[in-house]
PDB file with one MODEL, atoms N, CA, C and O in Angstrom:
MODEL        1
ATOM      1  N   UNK A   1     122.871-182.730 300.426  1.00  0.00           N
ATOM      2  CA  UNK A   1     124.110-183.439 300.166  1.00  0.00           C
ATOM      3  C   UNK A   1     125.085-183.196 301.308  1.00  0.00           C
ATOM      4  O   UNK A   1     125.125-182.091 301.848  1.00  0.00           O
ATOM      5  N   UNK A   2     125.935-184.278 301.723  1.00  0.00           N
ATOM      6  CA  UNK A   2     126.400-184.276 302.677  1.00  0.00           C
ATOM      7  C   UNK A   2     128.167-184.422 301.748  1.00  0.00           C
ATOM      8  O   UNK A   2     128.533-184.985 300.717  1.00  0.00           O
ATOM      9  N   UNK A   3     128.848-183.587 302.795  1.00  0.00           N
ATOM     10  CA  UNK A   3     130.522-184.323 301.685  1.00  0.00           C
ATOM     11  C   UNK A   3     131.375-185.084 303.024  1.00  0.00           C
ATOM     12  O   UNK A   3     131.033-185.207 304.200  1.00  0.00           O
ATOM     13  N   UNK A   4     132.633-185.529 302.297  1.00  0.00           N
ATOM     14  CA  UNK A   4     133.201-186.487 303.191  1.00  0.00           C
ATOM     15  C   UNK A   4     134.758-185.684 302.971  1.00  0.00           C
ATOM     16  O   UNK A   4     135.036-184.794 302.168  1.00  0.00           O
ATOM     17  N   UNK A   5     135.727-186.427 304.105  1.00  0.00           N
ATOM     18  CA  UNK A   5     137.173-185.805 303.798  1.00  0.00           C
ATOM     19  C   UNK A   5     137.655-186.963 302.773  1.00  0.00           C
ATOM     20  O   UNK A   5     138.801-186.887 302.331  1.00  0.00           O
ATOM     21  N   UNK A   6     136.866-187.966 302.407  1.00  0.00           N
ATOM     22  CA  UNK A   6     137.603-189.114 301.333  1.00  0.00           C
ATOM     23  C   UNK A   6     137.250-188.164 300.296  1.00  0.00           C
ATOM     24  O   UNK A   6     138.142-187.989 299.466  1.00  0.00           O
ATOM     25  N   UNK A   7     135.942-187.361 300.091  1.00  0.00           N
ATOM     26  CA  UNK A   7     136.627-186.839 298.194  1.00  0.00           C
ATOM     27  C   UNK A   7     137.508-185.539 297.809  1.00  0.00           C
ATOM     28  O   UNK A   7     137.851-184.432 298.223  1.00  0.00           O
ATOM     29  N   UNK A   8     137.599-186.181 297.043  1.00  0.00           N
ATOM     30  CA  UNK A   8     138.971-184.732 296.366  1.00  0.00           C
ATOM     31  C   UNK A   8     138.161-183.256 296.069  1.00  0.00           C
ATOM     32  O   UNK A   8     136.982-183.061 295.773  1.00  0.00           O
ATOM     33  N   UNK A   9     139.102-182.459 296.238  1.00  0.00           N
ATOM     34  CA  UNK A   9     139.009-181.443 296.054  1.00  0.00           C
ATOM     35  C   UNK A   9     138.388-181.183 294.599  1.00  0.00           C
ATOM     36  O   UNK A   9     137.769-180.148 294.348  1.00  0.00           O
ATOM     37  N   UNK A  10     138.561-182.021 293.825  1.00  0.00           N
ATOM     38  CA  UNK A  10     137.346-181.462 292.354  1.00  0.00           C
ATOM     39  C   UNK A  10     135.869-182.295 292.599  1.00  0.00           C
ATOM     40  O   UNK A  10     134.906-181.697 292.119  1.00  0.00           O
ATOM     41  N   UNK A  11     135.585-183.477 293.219  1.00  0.00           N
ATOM     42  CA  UNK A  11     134.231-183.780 293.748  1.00  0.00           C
ATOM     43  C   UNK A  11     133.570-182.597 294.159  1.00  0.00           C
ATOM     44  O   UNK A  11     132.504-182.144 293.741  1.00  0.00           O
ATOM     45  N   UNK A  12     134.654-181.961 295.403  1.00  0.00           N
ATOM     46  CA  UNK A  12     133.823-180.725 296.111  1.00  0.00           C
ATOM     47  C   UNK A  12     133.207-179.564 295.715  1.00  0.00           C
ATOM     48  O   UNK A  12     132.268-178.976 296.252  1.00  0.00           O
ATOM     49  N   UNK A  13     133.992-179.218 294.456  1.00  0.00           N
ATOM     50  CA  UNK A  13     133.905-178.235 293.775  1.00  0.00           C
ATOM     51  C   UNK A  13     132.795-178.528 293.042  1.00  0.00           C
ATOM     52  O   UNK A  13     131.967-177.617 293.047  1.00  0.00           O
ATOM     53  N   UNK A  14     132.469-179.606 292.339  1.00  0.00           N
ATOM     54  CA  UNK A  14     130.828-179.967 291.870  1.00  0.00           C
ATOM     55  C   UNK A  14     129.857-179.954 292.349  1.00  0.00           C
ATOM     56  O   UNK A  14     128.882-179.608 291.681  1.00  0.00           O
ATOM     57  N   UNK A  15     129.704-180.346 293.781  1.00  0.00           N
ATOM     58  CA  UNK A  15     128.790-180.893 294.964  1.00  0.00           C
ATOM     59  C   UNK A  15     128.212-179.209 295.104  1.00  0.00           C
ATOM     60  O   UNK A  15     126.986-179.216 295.206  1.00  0.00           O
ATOM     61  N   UNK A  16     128.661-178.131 295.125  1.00  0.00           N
ATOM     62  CA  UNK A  16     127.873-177.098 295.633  1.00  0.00           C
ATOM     63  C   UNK A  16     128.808-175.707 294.851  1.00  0.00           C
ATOM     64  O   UNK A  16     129.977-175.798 294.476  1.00  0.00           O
ATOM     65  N   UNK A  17     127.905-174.424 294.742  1.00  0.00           N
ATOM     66  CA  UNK A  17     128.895-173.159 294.274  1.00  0.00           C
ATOM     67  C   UNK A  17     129.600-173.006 295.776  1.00  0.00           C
ATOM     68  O   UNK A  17     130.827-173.110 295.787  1.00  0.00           O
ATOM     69  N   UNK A  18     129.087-172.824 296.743  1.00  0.00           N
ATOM     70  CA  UNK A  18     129.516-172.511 298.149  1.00  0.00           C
ATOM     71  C   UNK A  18     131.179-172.876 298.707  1.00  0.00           C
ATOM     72  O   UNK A  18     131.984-172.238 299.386  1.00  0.00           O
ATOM     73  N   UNK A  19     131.227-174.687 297.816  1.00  0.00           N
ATOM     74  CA  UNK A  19     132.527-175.097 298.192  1.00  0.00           C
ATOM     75  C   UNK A  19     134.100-174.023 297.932  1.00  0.00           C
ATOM     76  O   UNK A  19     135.085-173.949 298.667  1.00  0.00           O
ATOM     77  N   UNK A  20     133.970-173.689 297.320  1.00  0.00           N
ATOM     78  CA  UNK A  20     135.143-173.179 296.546  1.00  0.00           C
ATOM     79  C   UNK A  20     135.432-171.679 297.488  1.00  0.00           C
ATOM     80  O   UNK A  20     136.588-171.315 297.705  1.00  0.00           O
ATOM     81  N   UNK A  21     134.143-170.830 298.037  1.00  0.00           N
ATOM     82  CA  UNK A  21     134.279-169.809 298.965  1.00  0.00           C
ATOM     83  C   UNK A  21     134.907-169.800 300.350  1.00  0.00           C
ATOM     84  O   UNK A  21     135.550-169.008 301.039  1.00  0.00           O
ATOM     85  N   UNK A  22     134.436-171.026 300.447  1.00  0.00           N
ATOM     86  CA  UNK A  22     134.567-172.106 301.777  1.00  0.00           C
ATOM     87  C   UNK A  22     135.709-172.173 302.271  1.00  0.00           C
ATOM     88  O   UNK A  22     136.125-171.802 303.368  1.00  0.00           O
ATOM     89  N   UNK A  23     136.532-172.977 300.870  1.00  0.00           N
ATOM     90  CA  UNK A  23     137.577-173.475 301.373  1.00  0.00           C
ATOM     91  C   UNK A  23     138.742-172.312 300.670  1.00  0.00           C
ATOM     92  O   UNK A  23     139.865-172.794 300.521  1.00  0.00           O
ATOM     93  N   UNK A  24     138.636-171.396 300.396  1.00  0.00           N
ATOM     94  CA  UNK A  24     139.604-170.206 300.020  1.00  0.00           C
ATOM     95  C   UNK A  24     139.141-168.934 301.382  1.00  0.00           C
ATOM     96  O   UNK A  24     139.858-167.942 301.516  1.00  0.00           O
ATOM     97  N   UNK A  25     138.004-169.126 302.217  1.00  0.00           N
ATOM     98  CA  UNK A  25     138.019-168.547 303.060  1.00  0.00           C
ATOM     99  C   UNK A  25     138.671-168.976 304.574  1.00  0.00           C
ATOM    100  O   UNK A  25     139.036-168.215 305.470  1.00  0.00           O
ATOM    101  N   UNK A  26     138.695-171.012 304.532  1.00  0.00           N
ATOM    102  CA  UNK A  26     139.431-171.489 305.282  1.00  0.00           C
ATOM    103  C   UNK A  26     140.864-171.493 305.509  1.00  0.00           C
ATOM    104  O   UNK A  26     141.514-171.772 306.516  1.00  0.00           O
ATOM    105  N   UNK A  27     141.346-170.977 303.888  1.00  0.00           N
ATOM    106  CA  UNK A  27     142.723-170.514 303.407  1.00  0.00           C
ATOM    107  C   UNK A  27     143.423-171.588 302.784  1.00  0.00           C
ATOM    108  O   UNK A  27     144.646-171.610 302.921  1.00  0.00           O
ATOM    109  N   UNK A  28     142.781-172.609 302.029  1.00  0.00           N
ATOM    110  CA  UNK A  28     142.880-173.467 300.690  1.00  0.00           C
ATOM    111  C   UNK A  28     142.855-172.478 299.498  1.00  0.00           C
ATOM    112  O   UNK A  28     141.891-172.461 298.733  1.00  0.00           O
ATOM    113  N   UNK A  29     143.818-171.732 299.359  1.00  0.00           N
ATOM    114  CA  UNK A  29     144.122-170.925 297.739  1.00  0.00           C
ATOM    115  C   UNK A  29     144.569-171.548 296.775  1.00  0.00           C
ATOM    116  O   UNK A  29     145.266-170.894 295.999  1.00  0.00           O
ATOM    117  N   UNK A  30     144.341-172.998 296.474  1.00  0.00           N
ATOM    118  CA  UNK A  30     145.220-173.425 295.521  1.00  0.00           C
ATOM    119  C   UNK A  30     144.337-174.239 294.846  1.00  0.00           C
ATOM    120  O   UNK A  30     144.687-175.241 294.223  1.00  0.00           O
ATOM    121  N   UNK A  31     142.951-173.757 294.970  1.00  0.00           N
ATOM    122  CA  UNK A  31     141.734-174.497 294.397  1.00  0.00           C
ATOM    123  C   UNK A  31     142.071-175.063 292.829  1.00  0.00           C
ATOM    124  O   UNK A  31     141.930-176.220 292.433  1.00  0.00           O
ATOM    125  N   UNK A  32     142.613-173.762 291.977  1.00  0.00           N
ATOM    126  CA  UNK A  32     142.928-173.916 290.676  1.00  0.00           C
ATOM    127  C   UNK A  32     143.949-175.146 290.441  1.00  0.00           C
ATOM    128  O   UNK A  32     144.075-175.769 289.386  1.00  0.00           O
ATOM    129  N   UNK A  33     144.611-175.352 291.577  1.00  0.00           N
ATOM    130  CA  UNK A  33     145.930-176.078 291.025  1.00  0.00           C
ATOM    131  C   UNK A  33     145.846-177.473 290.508  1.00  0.00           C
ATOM    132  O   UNK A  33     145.644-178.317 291.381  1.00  0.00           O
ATOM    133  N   UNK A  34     145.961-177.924 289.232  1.00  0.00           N
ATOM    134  CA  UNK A  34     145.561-179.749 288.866  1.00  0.00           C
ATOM    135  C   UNK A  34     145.589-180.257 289.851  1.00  0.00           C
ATOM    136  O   UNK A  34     144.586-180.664 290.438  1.00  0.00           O
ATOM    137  N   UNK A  35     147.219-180.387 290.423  1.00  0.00           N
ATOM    138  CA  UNK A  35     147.548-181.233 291.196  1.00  0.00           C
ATOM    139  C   UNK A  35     146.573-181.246 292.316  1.00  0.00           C
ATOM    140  O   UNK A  35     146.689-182.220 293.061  1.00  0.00           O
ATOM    141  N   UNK A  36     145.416-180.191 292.680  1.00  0.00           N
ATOM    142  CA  UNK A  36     145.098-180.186 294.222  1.00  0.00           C
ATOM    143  C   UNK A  36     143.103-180.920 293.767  1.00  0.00           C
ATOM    144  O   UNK A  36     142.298-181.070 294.686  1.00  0.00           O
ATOM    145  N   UNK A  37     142.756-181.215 292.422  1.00  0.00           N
ATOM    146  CA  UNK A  37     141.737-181.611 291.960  1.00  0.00           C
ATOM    147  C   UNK A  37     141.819-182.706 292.132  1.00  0.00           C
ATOM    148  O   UNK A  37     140.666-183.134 292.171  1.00  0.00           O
ATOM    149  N   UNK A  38     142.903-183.939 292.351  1.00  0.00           N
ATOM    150  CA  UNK A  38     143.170-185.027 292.830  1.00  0.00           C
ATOM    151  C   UNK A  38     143.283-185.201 293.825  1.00  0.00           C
ATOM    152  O   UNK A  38     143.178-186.387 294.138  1.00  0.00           O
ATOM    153  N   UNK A  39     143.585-184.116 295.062  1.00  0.00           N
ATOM    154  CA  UNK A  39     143.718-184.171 296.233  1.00  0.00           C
ATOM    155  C   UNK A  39     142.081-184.691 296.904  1.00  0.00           C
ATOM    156  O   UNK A  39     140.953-184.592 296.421  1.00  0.00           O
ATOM    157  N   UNK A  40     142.475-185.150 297.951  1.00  0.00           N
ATOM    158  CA  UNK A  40     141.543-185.936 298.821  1.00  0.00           C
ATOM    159  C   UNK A  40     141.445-184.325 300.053  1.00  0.00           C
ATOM    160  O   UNK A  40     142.425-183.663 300.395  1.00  0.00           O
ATOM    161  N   UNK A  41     140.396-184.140 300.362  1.00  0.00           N
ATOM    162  CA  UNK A  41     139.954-183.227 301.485  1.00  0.00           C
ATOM    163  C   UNK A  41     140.787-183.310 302.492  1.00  0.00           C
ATOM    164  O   UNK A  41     141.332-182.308 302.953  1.00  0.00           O
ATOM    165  N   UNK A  42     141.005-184.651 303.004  1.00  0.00           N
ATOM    166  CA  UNK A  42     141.638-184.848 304.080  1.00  0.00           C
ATOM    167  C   UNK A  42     143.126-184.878 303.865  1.00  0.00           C
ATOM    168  O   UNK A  42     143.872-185.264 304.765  1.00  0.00           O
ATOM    169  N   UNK A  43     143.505-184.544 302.885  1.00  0.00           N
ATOM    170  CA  UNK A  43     145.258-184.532 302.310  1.00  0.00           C
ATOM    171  C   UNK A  43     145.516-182.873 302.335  1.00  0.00           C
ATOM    172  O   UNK A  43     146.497-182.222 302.693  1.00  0.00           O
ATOM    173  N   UNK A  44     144.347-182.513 301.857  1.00  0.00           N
ATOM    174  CA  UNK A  44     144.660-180.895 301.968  1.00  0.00           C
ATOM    175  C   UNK A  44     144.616-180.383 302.832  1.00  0.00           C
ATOM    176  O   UNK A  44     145.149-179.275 302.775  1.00  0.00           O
ATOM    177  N   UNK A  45     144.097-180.712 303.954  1.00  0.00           N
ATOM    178  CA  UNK A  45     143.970-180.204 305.187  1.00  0.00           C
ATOM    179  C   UNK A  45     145.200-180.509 305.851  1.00  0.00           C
ATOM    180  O   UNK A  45     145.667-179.683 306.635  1.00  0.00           O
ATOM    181  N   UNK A  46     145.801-181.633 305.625  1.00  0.00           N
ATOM    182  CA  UNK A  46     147.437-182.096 306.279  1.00  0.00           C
ATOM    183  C   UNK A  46     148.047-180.981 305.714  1.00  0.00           C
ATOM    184  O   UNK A  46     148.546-180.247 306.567  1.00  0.00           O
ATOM    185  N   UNK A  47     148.195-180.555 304.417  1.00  0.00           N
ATOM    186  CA  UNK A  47     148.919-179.712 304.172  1.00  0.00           C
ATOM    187  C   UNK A  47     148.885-178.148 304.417  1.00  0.00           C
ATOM    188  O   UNK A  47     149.761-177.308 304.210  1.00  0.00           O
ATOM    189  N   UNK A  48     147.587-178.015 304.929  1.00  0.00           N
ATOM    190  CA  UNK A  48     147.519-176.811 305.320  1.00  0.00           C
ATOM    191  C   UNK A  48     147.415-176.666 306.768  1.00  0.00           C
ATOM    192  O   UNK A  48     147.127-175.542 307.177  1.00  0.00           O
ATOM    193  N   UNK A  49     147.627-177.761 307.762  1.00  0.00           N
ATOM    194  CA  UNK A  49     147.487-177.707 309.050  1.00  0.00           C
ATOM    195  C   UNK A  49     146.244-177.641 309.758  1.00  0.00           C
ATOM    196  O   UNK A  49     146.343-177.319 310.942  1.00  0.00           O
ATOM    197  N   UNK A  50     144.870-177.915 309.226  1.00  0.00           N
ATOM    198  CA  UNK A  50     143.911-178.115 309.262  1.00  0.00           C
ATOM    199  C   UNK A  50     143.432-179.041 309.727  1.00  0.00           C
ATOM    200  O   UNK A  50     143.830-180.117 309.283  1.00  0.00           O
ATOM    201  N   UNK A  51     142.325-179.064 310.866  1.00  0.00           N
ATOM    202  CA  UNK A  51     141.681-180.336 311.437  1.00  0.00           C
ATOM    203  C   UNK A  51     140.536-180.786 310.118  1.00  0.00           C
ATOM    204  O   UNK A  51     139.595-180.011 309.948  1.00  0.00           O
ATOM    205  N   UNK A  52     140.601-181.610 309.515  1.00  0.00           N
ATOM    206  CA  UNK A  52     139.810-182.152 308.725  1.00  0.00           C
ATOM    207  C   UNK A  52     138.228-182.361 308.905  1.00  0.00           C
ATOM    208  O   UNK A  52     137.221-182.064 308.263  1.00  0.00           O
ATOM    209  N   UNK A  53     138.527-183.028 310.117  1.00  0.00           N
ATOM    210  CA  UNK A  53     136.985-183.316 310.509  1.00  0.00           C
ATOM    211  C   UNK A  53     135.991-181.743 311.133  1.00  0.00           C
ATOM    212  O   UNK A  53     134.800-181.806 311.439  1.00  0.00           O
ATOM    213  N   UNK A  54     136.413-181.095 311.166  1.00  0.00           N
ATOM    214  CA  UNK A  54     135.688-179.932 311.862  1.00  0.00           C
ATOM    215  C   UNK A  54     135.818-179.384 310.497  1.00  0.00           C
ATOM    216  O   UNK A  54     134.732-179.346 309.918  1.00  0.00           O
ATOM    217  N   UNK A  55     136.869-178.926 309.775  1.00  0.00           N
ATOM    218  CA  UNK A  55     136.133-178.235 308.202  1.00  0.00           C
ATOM    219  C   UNK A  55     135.227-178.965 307.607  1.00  0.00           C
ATOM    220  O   UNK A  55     134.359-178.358 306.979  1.00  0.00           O
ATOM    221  N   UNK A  56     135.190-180.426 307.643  1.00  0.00           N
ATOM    222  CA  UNK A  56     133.721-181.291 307.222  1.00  0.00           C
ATOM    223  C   UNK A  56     132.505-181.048 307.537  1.00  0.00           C
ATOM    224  O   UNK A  56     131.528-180.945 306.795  1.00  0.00           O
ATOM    225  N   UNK A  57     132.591-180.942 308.845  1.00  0.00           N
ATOM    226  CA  UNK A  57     131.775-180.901 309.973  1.00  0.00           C
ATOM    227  C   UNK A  57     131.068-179.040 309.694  1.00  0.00           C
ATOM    228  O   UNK A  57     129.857-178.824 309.722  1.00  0.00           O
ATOM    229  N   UNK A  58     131.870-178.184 309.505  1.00  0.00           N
ATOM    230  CA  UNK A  58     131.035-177.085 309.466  1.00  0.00           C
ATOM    231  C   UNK A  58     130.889-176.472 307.828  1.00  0.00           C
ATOM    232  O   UNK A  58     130.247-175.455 307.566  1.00  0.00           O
ATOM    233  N   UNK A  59     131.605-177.293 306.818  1.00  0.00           N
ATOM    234  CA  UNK A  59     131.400-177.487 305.361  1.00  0.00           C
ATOM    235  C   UNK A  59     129.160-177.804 305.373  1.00  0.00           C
ATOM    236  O   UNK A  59     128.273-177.030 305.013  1.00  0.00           O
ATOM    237  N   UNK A  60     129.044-179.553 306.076  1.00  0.00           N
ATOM    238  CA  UNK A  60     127.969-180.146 306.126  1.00  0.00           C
ATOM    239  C   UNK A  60     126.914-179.055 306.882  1.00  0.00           C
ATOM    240  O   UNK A  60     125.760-178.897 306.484  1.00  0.00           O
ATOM    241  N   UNK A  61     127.405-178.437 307.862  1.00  0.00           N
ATOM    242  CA  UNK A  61     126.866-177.664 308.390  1.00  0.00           C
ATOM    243  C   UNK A  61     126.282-176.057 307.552  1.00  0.00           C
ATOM    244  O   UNK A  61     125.187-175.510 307.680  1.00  0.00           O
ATOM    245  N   UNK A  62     127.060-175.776 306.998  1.00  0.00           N
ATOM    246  CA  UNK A  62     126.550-174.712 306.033  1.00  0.00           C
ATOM    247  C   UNK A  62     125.820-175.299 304.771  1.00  0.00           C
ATOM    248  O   UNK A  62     125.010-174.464 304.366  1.00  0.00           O
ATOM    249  N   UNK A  63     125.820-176.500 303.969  1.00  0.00           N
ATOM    250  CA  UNK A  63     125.364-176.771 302.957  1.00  0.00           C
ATOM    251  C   UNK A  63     123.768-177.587 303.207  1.00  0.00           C
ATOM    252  O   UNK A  63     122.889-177.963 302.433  1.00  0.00           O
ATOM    253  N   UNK A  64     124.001-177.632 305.236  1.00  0.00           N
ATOM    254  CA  UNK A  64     122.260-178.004 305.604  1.00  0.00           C
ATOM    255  C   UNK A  64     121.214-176.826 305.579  1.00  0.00           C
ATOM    256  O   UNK A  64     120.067-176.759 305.139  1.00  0.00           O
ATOM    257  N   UNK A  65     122.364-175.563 306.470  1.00  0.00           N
ATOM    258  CA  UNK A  65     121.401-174.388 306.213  1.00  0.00           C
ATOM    259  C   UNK A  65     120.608-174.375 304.510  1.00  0.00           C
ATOM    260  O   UNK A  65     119.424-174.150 304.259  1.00  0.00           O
ATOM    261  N   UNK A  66     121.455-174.618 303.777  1.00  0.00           N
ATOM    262  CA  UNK A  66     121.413-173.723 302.398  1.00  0.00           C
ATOM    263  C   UNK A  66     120.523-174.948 302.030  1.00  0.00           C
ATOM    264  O   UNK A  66     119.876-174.608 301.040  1.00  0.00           O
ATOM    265  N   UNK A  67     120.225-176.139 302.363  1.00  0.00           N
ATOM    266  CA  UNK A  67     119.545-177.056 301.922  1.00  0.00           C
ATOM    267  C   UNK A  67     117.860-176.984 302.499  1.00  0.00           C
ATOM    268  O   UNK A  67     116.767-177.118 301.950  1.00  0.00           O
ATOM    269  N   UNK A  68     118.266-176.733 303.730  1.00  0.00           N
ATOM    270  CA  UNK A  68     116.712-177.074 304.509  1.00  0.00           C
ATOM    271  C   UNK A  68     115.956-175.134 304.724  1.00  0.00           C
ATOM    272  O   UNK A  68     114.897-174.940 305.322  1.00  0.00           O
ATOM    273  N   UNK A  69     116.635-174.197 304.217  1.00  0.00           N
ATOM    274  CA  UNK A  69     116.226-173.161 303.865  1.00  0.00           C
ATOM    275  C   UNK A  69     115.875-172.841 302.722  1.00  0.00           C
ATOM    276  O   UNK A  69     114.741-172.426 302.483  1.00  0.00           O
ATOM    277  N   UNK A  70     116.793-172.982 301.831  1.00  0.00           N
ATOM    278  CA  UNK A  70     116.539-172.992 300.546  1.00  0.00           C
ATOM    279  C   UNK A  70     117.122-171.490 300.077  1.00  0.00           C
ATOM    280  O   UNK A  70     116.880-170.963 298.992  1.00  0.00           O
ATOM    281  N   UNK A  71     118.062-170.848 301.298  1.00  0.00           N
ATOM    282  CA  UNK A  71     118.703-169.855 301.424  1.00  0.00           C
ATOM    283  C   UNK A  71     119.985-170.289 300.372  1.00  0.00           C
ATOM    284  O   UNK A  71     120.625-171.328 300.211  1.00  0.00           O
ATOM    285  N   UNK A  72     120.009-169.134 299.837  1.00  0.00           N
ATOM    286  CA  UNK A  72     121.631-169.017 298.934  1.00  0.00           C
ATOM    287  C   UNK A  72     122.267-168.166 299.232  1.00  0.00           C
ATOM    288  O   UNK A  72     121.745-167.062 299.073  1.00  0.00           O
ATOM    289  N   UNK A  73     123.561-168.194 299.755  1.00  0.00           N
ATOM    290  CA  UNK A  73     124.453-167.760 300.286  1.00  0.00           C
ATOM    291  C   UNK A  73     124.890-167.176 298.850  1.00  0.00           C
ATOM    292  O   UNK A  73     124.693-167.794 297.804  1.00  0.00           O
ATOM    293  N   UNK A  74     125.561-165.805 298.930  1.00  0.00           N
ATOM    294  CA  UNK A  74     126.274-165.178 297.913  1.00  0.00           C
ATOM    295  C   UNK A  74     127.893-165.225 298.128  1.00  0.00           C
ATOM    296  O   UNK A  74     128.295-165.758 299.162  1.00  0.00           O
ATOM    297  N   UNK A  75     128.479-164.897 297.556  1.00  0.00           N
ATOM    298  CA  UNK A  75     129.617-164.462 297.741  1.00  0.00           C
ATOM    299  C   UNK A  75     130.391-163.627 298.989  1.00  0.00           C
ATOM    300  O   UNK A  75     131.359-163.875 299.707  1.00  0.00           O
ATOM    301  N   UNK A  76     129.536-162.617 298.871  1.00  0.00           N
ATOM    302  CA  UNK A  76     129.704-161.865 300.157  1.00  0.00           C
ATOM    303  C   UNK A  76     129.403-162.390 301.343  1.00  0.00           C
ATOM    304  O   UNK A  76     130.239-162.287 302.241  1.00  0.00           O
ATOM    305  N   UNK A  77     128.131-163.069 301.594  1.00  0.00           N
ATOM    306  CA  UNK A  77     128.055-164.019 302.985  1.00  0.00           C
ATOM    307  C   UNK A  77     129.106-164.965 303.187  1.00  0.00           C
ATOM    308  O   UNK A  77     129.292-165.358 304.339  1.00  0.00           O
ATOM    309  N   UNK A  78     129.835-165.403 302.246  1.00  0.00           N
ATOM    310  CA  UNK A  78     130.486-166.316 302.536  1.00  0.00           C
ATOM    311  C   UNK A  78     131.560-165.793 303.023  1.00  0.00           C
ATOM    312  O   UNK A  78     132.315-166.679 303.422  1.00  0.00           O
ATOM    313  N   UNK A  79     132.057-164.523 303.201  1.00  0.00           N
ATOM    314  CA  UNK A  79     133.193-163.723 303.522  1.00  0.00           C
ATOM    315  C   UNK A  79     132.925-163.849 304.650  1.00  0.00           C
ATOM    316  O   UNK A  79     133.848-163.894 305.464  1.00  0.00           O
ATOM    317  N   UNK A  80     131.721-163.938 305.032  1.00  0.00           N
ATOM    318  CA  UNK A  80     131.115-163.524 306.945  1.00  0.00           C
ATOM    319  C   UNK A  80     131.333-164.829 307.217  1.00  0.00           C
ATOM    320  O   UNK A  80     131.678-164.718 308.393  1.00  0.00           O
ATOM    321  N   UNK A  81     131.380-165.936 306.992  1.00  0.00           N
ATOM    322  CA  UNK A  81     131.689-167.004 307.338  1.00  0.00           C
ATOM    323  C   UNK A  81     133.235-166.845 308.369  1.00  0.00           C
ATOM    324  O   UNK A  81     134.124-166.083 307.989  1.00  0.00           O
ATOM    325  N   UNK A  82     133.346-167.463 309.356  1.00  0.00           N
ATOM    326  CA  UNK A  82     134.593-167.492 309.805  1.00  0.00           C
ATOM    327  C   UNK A  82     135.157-168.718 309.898  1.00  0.00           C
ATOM    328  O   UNK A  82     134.158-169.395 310.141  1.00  0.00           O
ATOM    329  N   UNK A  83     136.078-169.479 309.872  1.00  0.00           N
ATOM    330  CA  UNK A  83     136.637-170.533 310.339  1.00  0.00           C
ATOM    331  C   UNK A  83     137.358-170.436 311.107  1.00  0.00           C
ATOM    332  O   UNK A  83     138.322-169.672 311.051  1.00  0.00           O
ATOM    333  N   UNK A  84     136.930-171.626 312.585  1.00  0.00           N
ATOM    334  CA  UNK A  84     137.825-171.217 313.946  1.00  0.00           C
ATOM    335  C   UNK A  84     138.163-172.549 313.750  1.00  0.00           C
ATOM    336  O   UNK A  84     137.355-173.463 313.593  1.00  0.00           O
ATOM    337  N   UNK A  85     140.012-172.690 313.766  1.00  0.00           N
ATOM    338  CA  UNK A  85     140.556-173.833 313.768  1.00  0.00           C
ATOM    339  C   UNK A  85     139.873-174.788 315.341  1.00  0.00           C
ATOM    340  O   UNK A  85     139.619-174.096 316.326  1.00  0.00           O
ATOM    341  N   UNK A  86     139.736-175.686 315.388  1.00  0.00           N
ATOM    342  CA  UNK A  86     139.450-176.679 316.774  1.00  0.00           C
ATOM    343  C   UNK A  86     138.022-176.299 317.113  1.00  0.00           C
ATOM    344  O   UNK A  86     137.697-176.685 318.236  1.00  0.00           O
ATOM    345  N   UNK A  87     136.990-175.581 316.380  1.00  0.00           N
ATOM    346  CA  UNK A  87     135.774-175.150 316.772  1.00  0.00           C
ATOM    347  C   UNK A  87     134.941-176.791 315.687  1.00  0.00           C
ATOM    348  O   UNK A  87     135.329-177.729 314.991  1.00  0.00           O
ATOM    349  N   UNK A  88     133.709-176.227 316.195  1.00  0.00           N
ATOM    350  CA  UNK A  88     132.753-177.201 315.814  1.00  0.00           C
ATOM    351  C   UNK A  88     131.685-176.475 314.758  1.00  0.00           C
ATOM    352  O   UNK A  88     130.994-177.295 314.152  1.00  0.00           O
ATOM    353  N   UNK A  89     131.547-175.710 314.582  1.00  0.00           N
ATOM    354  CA  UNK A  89     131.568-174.795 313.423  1.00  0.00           C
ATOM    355  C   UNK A  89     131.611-173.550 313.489  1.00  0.00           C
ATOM    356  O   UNK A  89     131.911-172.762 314.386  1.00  0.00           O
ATOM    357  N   UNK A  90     131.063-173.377 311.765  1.00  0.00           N
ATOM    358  CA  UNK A  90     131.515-171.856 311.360  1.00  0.00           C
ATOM    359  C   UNK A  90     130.663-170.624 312.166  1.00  0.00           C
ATOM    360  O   UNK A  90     129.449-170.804 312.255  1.00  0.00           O
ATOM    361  N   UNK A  91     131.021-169.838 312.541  1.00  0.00           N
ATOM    362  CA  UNK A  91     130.093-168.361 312.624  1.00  0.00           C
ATOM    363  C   UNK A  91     129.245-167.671 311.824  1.00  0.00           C
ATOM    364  O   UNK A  91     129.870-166.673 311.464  1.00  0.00           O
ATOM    365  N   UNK A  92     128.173-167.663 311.358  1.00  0.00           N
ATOM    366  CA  UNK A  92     127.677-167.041 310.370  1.00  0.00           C
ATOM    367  C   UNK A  92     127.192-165.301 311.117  1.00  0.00           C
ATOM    368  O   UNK A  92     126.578-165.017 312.146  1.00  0.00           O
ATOM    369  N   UNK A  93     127.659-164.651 310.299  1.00  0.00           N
ATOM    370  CA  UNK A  93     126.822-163.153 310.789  1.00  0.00           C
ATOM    371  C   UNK A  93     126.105-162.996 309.345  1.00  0.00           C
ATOM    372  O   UNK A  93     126.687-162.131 308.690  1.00  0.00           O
ATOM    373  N   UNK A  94     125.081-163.541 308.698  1.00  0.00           N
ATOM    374  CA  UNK A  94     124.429-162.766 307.919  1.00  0.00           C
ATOM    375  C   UNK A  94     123.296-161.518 307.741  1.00  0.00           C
ATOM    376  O   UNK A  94     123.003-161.106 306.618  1.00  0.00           O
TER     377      UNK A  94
ENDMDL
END
């Protein structure tokens, strides 16, 4: 599964467990909030100063590992995840 910045923040949260680590490690803390389950990916990222397309871009990128491995990322790996604003993706040290 691939995601887009058109769906909202509660699409994302269905699409994979991973999303929700992701984007509270990108520094989206407001996962819980109603109002942000209507939000569009690419709205939250305006509000958090975020390039949209590169959190997509290394979102798709971690959910290929976990797809074409069949690797599951825990909780804790996802901490090792880094997000570099203007990069092309994430760092994994697992």
């Amino acid at each position: 599964m691939t995601i887009n910045k058109n769906m909202t923040i509660g699409e994302l949260l269905l699409t994979s467990d991973l999303i929700a680590p992701i984007l509270m490690r990108a520094g989206m803390h407001c996962l819980g909030c109603p109002s942000s389950q209507m939000e569009t990916l690419e709205e939250a990222c305006m509000v958090h100063g975020m390039d949209c397309d590169v959190l997509v871009s290394q979102i798709n990128e971690i959910l290929a590992v976990e797809s074409k491995t069949g690797c599951c990322f825990r909780d804790t790996d996802i901490l090792k995840l880094i997000y570099i604003p203007g990069a092309t993706a994430f760092l994994i040290s697992l």
